[in-house]
C-alpha positions as protocol buffer text, in pm:
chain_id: "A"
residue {
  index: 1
  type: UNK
  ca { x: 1987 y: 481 z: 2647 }
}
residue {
  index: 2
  type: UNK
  ca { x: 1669 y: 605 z: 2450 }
}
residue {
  index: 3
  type: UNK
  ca { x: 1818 y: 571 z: 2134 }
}
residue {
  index: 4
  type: UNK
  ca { x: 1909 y: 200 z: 2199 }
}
residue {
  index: 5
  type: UNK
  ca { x: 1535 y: 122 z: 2339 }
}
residue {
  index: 6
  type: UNK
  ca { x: 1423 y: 295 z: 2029 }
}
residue {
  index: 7
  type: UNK
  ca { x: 1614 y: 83 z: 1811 }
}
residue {
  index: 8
  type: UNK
  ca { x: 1512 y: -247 z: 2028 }
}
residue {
  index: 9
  type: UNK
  ca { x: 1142 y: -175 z: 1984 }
}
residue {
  index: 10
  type: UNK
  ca { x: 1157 y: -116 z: 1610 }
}
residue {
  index: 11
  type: UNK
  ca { x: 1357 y: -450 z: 1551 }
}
residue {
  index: 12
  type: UNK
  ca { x: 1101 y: -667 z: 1777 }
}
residue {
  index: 13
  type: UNK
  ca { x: 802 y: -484 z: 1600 }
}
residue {
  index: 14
  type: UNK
  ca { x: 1027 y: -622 z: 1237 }
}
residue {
  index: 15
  type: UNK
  ca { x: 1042 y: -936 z: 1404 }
}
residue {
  index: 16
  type: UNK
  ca { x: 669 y: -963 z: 1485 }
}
residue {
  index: 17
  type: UNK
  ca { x: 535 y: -838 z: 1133 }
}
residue {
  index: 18
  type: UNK
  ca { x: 823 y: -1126 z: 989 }
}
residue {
  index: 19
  type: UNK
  ca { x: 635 y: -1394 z: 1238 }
}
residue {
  index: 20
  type: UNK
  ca { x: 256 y: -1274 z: 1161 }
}
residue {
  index: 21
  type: UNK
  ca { x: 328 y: -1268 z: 790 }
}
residue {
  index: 22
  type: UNK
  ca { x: 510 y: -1578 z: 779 }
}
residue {
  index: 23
  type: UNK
  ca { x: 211 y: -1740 z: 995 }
}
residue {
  index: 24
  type: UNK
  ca { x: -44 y: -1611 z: 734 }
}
residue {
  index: 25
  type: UNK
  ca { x: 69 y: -1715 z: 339 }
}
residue {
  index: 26
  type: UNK
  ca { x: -352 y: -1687 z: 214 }
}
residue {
  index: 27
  type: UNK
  ca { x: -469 y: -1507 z: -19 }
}
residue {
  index: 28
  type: UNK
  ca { x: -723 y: -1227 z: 36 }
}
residue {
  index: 29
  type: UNK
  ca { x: -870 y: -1027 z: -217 }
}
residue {
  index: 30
  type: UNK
  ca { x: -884 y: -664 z: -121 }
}
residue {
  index: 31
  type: UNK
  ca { x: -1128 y: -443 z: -293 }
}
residue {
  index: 32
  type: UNK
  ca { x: -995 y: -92 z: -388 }
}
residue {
  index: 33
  type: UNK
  ca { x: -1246 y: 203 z: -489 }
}
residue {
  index: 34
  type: UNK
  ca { x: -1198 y: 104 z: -891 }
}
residue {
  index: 35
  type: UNK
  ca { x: -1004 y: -197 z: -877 }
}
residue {
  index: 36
  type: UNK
  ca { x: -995 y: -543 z: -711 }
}
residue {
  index: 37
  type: UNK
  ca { x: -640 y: -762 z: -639 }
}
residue {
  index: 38
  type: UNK
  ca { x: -543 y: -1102 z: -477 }
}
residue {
  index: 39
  type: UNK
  ca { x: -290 y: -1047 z: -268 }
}
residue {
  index: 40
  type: UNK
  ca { x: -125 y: -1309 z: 9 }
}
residue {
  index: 41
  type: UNK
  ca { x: -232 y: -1163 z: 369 }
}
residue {
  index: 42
  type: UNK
  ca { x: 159 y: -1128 z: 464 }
}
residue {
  index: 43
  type: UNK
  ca { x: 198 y: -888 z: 195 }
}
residue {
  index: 44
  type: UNK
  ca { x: -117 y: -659 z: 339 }
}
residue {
  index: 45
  type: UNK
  ca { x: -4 y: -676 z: 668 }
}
residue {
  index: 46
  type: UNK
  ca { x: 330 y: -573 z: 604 }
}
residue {
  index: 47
  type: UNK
  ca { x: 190 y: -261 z: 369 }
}
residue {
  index: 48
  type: UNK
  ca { x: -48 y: -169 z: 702 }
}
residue {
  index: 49
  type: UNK
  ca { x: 241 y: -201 z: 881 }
}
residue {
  index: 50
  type: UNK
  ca { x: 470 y: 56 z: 732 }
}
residue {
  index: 51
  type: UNK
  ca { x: 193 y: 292 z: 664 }
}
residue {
  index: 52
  type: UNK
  ca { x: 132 y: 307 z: 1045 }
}
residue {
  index: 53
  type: UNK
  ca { x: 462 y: 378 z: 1077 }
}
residue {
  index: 54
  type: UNK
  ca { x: 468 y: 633 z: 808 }
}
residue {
  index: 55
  type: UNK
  ca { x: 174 y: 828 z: 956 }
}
residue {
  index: 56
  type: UNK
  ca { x: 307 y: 797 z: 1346 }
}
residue {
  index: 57
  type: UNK
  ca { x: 654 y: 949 z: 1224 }
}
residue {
  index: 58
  type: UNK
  ca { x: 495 y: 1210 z: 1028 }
}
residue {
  index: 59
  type: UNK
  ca { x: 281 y: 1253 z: 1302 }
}
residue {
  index: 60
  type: UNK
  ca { x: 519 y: 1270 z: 1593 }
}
residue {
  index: 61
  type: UNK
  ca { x: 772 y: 1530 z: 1373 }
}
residue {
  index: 62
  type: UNK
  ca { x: 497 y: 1776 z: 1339 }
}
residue {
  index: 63
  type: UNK
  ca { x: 392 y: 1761 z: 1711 }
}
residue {
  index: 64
  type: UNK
  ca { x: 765 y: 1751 z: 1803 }
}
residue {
  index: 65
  type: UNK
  ca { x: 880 y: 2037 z: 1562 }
}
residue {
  index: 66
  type: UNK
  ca { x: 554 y: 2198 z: 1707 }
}
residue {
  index: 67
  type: UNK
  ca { x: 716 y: 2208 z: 2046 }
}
residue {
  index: 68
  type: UNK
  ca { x: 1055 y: 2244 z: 1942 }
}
residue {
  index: 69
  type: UNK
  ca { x: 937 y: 2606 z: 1786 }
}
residue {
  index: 70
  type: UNK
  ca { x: 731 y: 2712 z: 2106 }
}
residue {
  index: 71
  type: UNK
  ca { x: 972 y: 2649 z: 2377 }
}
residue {
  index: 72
  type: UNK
  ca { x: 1238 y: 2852 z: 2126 }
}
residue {
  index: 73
  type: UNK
  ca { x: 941 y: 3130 z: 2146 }
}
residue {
  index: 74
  type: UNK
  ca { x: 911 y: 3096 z: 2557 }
}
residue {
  index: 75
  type: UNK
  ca { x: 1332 y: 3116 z: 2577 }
}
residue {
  index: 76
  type: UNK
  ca { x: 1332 y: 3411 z: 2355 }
}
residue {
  index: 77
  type: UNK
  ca { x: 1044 y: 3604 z: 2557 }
}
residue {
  index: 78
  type: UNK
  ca { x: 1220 y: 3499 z: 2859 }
}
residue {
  index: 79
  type: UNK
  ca { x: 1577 y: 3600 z: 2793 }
}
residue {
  index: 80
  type: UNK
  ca { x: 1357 y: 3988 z: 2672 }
}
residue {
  index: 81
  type: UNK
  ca { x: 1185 y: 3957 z: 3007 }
}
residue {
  index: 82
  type: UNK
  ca { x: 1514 y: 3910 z: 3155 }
}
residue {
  index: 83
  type: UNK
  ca { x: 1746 y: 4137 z: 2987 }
}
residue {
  index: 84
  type: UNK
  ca { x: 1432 y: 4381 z: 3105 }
}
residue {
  index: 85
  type: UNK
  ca { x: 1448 y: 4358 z: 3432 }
}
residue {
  index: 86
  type: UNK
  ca { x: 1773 y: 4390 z: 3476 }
}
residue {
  index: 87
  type: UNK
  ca { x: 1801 y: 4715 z: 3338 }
}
């Protein structure tokens, strides 16, 4: 069931960068730190777009693998604790 909400939100947030960049064909000049370019506003919404993306997944594996590693720490500790008290 998660895995097919997960899929519906990523194809509705595709749809809604399609609609916002298709809605907005100007040109914008963007100003980098040595350089300057012209590029249509669809294009830099779609490049914020998947960089948000980028940086949420990278973000949410390290948190995740985070807490993947301490609750295999807390089961180890507990099966010691365990295998302690029996004895």
């Amino acid at each position: 069931m998660f895995r097919v909400v997960k899929i519906l939100s990523l194809l509705s947030f595709l749809f809604l960068a399609f609609v916002l960049g298709s809605q907005n064909p100007q040109l914008i000049k963007i100003n980098y730190i040595l350089a300057s370019a012209k590029l249509p506003l669809a294009v830099v919404i779609s490049i914020c777009f998947i960089v948000g993306v980028a940086a949420g997944t990278f973000i949410s594996f390290k948190l995740f693998t985070t807490l993947k590693w301490q609750n295999f720490r807390l089961k180890s500790s507990n099966k010691k604790l365990i295998s302690e008290k029996e004895i």
